[in-house]
N, C-alpha and C positions, 0 to 999 in steps of 0.2 A: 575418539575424535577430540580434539583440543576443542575443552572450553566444554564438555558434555557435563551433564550431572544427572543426579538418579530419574528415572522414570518418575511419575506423576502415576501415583495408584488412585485417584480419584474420575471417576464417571462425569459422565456430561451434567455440566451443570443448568440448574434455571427447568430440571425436571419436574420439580416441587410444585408446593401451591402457591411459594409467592408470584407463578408466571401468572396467575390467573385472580382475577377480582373475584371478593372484595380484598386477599390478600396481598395482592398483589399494589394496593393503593394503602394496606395498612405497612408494609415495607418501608413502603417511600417513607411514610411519615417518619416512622421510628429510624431510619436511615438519616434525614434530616437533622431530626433532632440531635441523634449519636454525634454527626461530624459537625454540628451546631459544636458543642460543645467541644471537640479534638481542636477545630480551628484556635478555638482562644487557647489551648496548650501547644497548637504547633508555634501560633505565633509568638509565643512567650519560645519555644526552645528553640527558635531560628534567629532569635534577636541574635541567639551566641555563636559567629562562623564555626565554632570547633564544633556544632553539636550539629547541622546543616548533613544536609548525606554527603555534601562536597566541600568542603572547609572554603574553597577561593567562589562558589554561587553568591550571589547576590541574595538577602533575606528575600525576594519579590523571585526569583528562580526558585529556591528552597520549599517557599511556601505555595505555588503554583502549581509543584510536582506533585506535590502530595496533595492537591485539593484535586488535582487531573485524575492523580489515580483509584482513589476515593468514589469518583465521580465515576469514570471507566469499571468501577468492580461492582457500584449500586445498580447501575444499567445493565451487568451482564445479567447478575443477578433473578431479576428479570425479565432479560428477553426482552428489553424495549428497543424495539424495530426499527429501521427505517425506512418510510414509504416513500417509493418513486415515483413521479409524474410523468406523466410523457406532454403534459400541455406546457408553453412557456410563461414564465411569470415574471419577475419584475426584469428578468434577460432582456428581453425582448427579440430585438432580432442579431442578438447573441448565441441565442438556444437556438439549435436544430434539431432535427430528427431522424435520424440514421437509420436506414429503413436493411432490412440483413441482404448480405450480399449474392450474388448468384447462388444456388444449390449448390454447384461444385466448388464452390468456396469452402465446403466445409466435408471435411473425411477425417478417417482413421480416430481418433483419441477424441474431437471434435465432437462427431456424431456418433458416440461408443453408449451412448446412453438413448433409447430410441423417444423417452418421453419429453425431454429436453431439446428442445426446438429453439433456433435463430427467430427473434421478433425485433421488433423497433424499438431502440434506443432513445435516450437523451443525451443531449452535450453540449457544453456552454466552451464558449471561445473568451479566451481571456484576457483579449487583443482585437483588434479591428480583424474579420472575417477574413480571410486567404483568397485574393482573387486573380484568374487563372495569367501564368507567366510571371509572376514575384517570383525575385530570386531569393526570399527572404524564407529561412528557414523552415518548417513546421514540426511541433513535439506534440506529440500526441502522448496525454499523462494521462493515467493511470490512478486515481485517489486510491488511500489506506482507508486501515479501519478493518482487520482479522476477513473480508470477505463478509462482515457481518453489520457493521456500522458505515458512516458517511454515504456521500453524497458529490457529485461535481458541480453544483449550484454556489452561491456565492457566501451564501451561509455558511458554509464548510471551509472553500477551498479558494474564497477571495486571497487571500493574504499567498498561498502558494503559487496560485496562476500570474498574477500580477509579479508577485518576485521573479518566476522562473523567464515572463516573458521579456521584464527589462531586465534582465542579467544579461543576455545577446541577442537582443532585438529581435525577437524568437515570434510567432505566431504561436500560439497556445490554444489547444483547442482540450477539454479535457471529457471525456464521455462519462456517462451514466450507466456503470455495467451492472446487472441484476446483482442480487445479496443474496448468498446463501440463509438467510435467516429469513427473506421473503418466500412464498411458495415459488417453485421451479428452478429456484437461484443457485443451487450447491452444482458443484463443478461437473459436466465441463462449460453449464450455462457463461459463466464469464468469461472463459475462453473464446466461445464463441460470438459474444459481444467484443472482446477483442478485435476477432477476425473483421466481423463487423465495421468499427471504427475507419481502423487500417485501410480495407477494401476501400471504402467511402472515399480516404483522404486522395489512396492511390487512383481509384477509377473515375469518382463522381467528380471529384474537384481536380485530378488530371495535377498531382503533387509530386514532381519526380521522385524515385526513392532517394538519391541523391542528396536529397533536402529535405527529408521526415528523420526525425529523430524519435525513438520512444523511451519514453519515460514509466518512472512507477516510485511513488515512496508505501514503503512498507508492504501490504499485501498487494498493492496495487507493482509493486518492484518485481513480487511474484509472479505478477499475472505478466509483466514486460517478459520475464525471463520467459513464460510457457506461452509467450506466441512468437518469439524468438525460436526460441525450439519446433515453435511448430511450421514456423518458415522454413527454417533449415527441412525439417523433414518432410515439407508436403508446399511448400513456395514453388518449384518447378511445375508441378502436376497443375496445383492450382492457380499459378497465373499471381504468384505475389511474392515480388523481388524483394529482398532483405533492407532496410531504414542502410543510411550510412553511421547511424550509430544509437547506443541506450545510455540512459542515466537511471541510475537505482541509485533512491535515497534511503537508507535505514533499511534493506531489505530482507526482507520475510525469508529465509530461500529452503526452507526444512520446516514443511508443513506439519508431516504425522512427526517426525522426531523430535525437533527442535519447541514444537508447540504442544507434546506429550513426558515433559517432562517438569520437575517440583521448582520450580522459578527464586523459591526461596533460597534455595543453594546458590544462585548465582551471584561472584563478587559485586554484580551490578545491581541486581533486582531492587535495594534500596534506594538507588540514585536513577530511579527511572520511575515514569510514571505506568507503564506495561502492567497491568495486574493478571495475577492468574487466573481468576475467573473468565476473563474477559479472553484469556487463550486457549482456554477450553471450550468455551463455546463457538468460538470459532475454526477448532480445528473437528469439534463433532459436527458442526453443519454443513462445513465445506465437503470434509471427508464421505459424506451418506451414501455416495455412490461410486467410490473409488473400489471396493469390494467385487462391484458389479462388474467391473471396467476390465479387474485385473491386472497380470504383472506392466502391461505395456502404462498404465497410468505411473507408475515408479519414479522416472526420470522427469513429468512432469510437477510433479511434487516436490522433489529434492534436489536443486542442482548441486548441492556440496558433492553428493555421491555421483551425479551421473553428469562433469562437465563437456561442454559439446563445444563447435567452434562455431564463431559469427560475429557479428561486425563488430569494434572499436566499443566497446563501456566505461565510463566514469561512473566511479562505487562512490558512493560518501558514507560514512559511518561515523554516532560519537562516540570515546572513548568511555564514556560512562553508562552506556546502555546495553541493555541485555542480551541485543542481538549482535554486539560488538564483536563476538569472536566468531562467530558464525560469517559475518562481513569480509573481515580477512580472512576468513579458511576459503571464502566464494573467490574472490580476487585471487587467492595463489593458486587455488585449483584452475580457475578459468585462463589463466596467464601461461599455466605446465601447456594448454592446449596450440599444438602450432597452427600459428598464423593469427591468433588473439592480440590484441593490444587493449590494456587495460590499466586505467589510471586511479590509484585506492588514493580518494582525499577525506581527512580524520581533521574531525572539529574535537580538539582537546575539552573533556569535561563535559562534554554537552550530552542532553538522553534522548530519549527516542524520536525522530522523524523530527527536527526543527524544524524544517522546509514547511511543515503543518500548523505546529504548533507554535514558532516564535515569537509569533504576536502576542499571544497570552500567557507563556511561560515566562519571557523576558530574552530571549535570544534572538530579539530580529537582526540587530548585527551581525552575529556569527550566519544568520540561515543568509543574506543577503552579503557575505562574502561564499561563504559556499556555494550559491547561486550564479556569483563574481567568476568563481575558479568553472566552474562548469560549464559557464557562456566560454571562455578565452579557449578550454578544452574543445568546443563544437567550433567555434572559429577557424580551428586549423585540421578539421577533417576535410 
């Protein structure tokens, strides 16, 4: 496969004793300390564009990358969590609660795990609430973060819900799907928080599919692609018609391969803030029960190998990050399928998932023309 490199011979990481106190607090510290002190050498060797991971980044990109990733490897490390709420907080009557959809909402690959159950969700709308007979779009996103980190509250994913919603005047609503790194959360839990969502948008708030769009950057691009899939395959039986269209930002789409492998090889791996740590634990937590599940979980893990047909997607990818080729090999595969229409938009230079992060890396221009080209794109479905 274009853009592959060697396997990753290393075990799940965050096994150790720094998961657990008093280790796990004597970490941080000596972690502090260490990138205490790298900061006043990165900032000294970013002053010089030539020495930057990207010669044309601004020293504030340069140096943002590498404190993200830093930060992303100290965390995997370990295993610092993130806990879910189901009560609303400073939302207010933004947050709902998405209660799981009928029993026959949910079969095959869904319900392949019998201790993994549909429960109540959270999800924050990132726009004035969708009220019934608006012709006015709805996207239902999807947050990143390996299946193991984030969060769809404002702490997270303020700066992406607000972009995406005034890019086309879009309703945003974005759920709270369980973490594989919490108990019960490894796959097909988020899938079925998926279905969840969806169900909700189409049944309870009565959203034609017509006007739902689904969204995902990064793992959350993943999880758009495998309820995509699971429309196509099980949308007839259970009573839930296809979105008129997806958006995947930076997306995930080769979980056991593309996230089992030595990152270090990759031309990109420097000019991203992605750490390896942080994709191994996310692809052992997600993975726990895919063994169980068998060959029929396959395709919902990899779309590069297994693409299927379904509505209209806008890919974004930047040229500078890891998952860059993985991006375009998902677009020409999904385009070979007839009756696909699919639009690959490439932010020159830019690393992983802007739409997330370009508030604090220094790319809100590029993530807010990206979000530009995306709305014009949903415009004319």
């Amino acid at each position: 496969r274009p853009g592959s490199v060697h396997r990753l011979h290393r075990t799940q990481m965050g096994t150790g004793l720094i998961t657990k106190h008093p280790f796990k607090f004597l970490y941080v510290l000596l972690a502090l300390a260490f990138n205490y002190v790298r900061l006043w050498l990165w900032c000294f060797k970013y002053t010089f564009p030539a020495l930057r991971p990207v010669p044309s980044w601004t020293f504030r990109q340069a140096l943002m990358v590498r404190i993200i990733k830093a930060l992303i490897g100290a965390q995997s490390r370990i295993n610092m969590k993130t806990p879910l709420s189901l009560i609303a907080g400073k939302e207010k009557d933004k947050f709902v609660l998405i209660p799981p959809a009928s029993a026959t909402s949910y079969t095959g690959i869904a319900r392949a795990v019998d201790s993994i159950v549909p429960g109540d969700i959270g999800a924050v709308w990132y726009s004035p609430p969708y009220t019934t007979g608006e012709a006015t779009k709805v996207v239902i996103h999807f947050h990143g973060g390996a299946y193991i980190i984030g969060d769809a509250r404002p702490n997270d994913t303020k700066f992406l819900g607000e972009t995406l919603a005034k890019s086309g005047n879009f309703k945003v609503l974005c759920p709270a799907y369980r973490l594989a790194s919490n108990e019960g959360g490894a796959f097909p839990a988020p899938l079925q928080d998926a279905i969840s969502a969806y169900a909700y948008v189409v049944r309870v708030l009565g959203v034609p599919p017509k006007q739902i769009i689904l969204s995902g950057d990064s793992a959350g691009a993943h999880l758009t692609l495998a309820l995509l899939r699971y429309i196509k395959d099980h949308g007839p039986s259970v009573s839930l018609p296809p979105p008129c269209g997806a958006m995947l930002w930076s997306a995930w789409v080769d979980v056991p391969g593309r996230l089992n492998m030595r990152l270090h090889d990759s031309p990109h791996y420097h000019s991203d803030y992605i750490h390896e740590a942080f994709i191994i634990w996310g692809r052992d937590t997600f993975l726990k029960n895919v063994k169980k599940i068998g060959p029929s979980a396959g395709p919902y893990m990899c779309t590069i190998d297994a693409p299927f047909s379904t509505c209209p997607l806008f890919i974004h990818t930047g040229t500078s990050e890891v998952l860059y080729d993985d991006d375009v090999l998902l677009a020409d595969q999904m385009q070979k399928v007839p009756g696909n229409k699919v639009h690959l938009q490439l932010t020159k230079n830019a690393p992983h998932d802007i739409l997330l992060v370009g508030h604090i890396a220094g790319w809100v221009k590029e993530a807010h023309e990206a979000a530009k080209k995306a709305g014009a794109w949903a415009a004319a479905l």
